[in-house]
N, C-alpha and C positions, 0 to 999 in steps of 0.2 A: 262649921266644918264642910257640908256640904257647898257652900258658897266659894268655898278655897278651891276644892276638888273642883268643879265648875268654870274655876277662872281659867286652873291650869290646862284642863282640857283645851277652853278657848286659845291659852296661850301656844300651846304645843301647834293646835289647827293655823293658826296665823304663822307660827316660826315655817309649820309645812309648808302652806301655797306658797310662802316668800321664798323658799329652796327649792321648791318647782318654776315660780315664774323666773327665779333666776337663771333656773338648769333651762328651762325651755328659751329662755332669751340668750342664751350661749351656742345651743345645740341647733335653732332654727335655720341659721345665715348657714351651718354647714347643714346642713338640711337639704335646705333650698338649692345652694351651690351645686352638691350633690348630684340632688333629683333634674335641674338643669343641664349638668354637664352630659349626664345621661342619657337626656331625652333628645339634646342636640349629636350626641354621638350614635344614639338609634335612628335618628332622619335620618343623619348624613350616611350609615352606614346599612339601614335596613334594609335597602333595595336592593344590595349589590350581596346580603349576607348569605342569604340560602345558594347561591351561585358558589360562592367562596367555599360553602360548607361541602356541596355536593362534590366540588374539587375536592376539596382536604380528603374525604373517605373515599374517593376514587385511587387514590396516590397510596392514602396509612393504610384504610381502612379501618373498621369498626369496633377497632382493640381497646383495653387499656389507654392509650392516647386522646381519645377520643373526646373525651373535656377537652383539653388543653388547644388539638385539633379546633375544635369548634371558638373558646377564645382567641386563637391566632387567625379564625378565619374574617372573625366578627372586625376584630381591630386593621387586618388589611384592606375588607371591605371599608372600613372608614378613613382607611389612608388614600386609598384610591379614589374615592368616590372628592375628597377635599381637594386633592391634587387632578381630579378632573373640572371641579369645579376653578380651580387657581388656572386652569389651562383655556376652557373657556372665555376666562376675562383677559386673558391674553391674547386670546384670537380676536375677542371684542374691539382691543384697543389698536386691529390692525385695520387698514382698510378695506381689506376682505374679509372679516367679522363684521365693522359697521355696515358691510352693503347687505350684510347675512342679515344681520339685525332687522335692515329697513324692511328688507323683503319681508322677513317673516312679521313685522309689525302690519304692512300692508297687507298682508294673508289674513291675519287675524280680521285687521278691522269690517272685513268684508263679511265676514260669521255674524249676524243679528245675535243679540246678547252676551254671547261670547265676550263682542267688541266694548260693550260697555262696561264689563266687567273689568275684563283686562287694562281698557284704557286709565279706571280709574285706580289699581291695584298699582299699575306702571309709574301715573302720575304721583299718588301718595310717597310710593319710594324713591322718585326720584327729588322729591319735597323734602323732606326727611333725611334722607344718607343718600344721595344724589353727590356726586363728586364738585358740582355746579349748585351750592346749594341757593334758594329760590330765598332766602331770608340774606337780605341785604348788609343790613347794622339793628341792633338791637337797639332800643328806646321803652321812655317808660310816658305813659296817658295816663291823664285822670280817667279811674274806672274801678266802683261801678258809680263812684259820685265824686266831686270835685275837692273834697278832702283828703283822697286813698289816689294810691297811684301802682298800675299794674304794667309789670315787663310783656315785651310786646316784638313783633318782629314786622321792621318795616319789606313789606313784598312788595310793592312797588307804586312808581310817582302816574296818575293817573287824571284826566279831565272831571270823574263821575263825582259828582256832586248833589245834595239835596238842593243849593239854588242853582238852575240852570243857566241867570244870569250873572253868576260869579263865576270873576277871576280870579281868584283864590286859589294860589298850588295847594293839591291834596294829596295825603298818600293813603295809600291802603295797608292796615300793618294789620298784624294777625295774631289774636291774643290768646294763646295756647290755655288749657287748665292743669292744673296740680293736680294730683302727679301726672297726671296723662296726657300728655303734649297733643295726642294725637287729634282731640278734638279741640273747639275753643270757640271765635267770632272775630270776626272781620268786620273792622272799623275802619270808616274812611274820616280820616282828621286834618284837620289843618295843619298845615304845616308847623304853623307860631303856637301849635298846641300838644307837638309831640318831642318833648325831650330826649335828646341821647344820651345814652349809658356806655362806659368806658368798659363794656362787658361783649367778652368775645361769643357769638353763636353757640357757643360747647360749652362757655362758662354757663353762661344763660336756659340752656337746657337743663344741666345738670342743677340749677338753682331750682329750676323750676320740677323736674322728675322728684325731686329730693324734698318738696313743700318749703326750700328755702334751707336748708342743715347743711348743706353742701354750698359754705360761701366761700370765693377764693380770698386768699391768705392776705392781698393787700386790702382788703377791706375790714378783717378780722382786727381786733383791739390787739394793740402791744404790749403782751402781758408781759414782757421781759423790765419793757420799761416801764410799765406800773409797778411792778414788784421791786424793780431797785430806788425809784421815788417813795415805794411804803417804809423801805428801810431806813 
């Protein structure tokens, strides 16, 4: 009797966690989204909120209204602040933005530290989500050994070589890590040693941010027509 009572306990404890990891593997993605949307809508509008606020009780004042005041102040400051940010890329893409730009690129680099900060902060994102991106065509190397094969982005066709007397085209491609693109290694290969993949920049990121879960659909099996050959 007591070995029954015993079981069911265990069984009840198991049916729990499994109703919690389920409810928490449902509730996190909005979670996350959530706390995301959030924290990008308090950057974009944090600077400009207390400004907005101090307006709104100049005008209502410090009534009853006063909530509402202070959410319509919060959500202007983040309409302005997006729409000032949309306005500067605008002015970027003119020729009197890019000269804005260079100047101020050349002001910076003149600051000791400053300039090495910024140069590298600049470089990264222009690497990255740069309009011009620096990842040529995607390919796949043997790596971390001649069995396995890792996605790779070729950056570009270069002389550096381990023999200094070969003529051997080399390229330099640059092998991101899962999930985190951002860091990875820089391999210079042979040419005759690095495969192309019929996979676009954005496919291949998302392959790779994703551990691979995120395949696009022409590579994906044809369940349609497996399932009408099962029939």
């Amino acid at each position: 009797m007591q070995e029954t009572v015993t079981e069911e306990k265990q069984t009840k404890t198991a049916k729990f966690r499994r109703y919690f990891v389920t409810g928490l593997l449902v509730l996190a993605p909005l979670w996350l989204t959530v706390y995301i949307v959030l924290l990008v809508f308090e950057l974009l509008g944090g600077y400009l909120s207390p400004y907005f606020r101090m307006l709104g009780r100049a005008v209502i004042g410090s009534g009853k209204w006063m909530g509402l005041v202070m959410a319509l102040s919060d959500i202007t400051a983040f309409i302005v602040t997006v729409l000032g940010i949309a306005l500067i890329g605008m002015l970027v893409r003119r020729v009197v933005g890019q000269r804005l730009i260079k100047a101020l690129n050349s002001m910076v680099s003149r600051i000791p530290v400053v300039r090495e900060v910024y140069d590298s902060i600049r470089k990264f994102i222009d690497i990255f989500w740069g309009e011009k991106s620096n990842f040529q065509r995607v390919v796949a190397v043997n790596f971390p050994t001649q069995d396995s094969w890792i996605i790779g982005f070729v950056t570009g066709e270069n002389t550096i070589s381990p023999d200094p007397t070969s003529e051997k085209k080399m390229l330099s491609v640059f092998i991101p890590t899962a999930p985190n693109p951002t860091s990875g290694y820089l391999l210079l290969a042979e040419e005759k040693n690095v495969r192309p993949l019929s996979l676009t920049v954005d496919e291949a990121m998302k392959l790779i941010v994703t551990g691979g879960t995120l395949v696009p659909e022409r590579y994906l099996p044809n369940t349609d027509a497996a399932a009408s050959n099962i029939d």
